[in-house]
N, C-alpha and C positions, 0 to 999 in steps of 0.2 A: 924407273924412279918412283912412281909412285905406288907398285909394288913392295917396296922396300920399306917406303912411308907407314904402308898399311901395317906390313909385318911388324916395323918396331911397336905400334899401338895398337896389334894384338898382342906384344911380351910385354907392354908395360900394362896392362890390362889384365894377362895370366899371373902376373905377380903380383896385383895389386889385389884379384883375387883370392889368391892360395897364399900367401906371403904368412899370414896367423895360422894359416894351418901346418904349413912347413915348419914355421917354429915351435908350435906346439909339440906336433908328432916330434921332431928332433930332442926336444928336451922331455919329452915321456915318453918313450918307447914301448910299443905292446909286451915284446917280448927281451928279454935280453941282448938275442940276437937270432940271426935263422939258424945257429946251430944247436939252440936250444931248445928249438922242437924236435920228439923226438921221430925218428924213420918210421918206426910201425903209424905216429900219426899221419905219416907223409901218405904210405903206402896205400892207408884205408880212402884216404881222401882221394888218390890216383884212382884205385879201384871202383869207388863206388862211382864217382864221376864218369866213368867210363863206362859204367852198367849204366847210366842214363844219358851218355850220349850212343850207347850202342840201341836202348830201347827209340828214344827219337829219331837215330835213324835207320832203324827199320819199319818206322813207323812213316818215316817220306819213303820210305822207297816203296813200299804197301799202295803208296795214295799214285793213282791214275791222272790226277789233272796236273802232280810234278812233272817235267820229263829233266834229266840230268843227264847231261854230255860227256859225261868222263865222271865213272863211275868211282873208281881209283880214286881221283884226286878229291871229289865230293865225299868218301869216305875219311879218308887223311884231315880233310876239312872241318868235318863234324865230330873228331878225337880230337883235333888240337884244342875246339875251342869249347867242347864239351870238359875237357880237362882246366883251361883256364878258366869257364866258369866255375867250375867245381874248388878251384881254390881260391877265387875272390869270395864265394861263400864260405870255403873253412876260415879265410881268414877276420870275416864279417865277424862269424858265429863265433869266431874264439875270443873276439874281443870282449862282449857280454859273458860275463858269467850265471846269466838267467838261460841262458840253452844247454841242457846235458846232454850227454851223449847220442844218445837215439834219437830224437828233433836233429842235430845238427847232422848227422848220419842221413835224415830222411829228408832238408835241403838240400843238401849235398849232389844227392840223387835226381832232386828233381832241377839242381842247377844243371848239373849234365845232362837233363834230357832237354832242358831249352838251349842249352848250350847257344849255339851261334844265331838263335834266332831271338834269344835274351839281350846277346851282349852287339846284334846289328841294330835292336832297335835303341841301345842306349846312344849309338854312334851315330845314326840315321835320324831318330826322332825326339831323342832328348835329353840329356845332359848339353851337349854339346854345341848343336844348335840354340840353347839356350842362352849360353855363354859369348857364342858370337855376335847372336843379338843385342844382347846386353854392351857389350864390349862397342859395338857400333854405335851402339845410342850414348856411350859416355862418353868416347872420343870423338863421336859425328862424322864417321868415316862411309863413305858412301863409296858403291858397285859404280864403275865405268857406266857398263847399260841404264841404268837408274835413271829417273828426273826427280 
């Protein structure tokens, strides 16, 4: 029960957050729509993010104080998220029309080379934990273990 508690006053906390910003993006939209970017942009952004998740990870597997259990799937791992970095930054950079082509080309690349180690410290260390914090000091919700 008191699971349940917590969870509705972290959604009414997520939305009391985001709620302007949902309604903003909805009534101005960056783009038309996703079909109106075009493929050759898609492609560049695939590719280059993938030359810099390919350079950072052969840059951990180089390093001697890593050791990685399953080679395979630590590969697969540092493509997928070398790739969603690579397009949370095209779609940053495309918003501003102050980055041209070649700056957003040479983000791009170096989001793919932090790739999963970019986007575990926003998960791990901060946006997030931000928000929860936050969220607990306005609705007063407190951990079981706690005093």
């Amino acid at each position: 029960m008191a699971k349940s508690y917590q969870l509705k006053h972290a959604a009414l906390a997520y939305l009391a957050l985001f709620w302007c910003t949902f309604v903003y993006a909805a009534e101005n939209p960056l783009v038309a729509g996703l079909e109106s970017i075009p493929a050759k942009a898609l492609l560049y952004v695939l590719v280059l993010s993938m030359v810099g998740g390919a350079a950072g990870t052969l840059n951990k597997l180089s390093r001697n104080d890593i050791v990685i259990k399953y080679l395979g799937l630590e590969i697969i791992k540092d493509v997928f998220m070398s790739i969603l970095a690579g397009f949370i930054m095209f779609f940053f950079t495309s918003w501003t029309p102050a980055v041209s082509f070649w700056p957003q080309a040479i983000l791009i690349t170096f989001a793919g080379y932090g790739g999963s180690k970019v986007i575990d410290m926003i998960f791990t260390d901060g946006a997030f934990p931000a928000i929860r914090t936050f969220a607990r000091r306005v609705f007063n919700i407190t951990d079981k273990g706690s005093t």
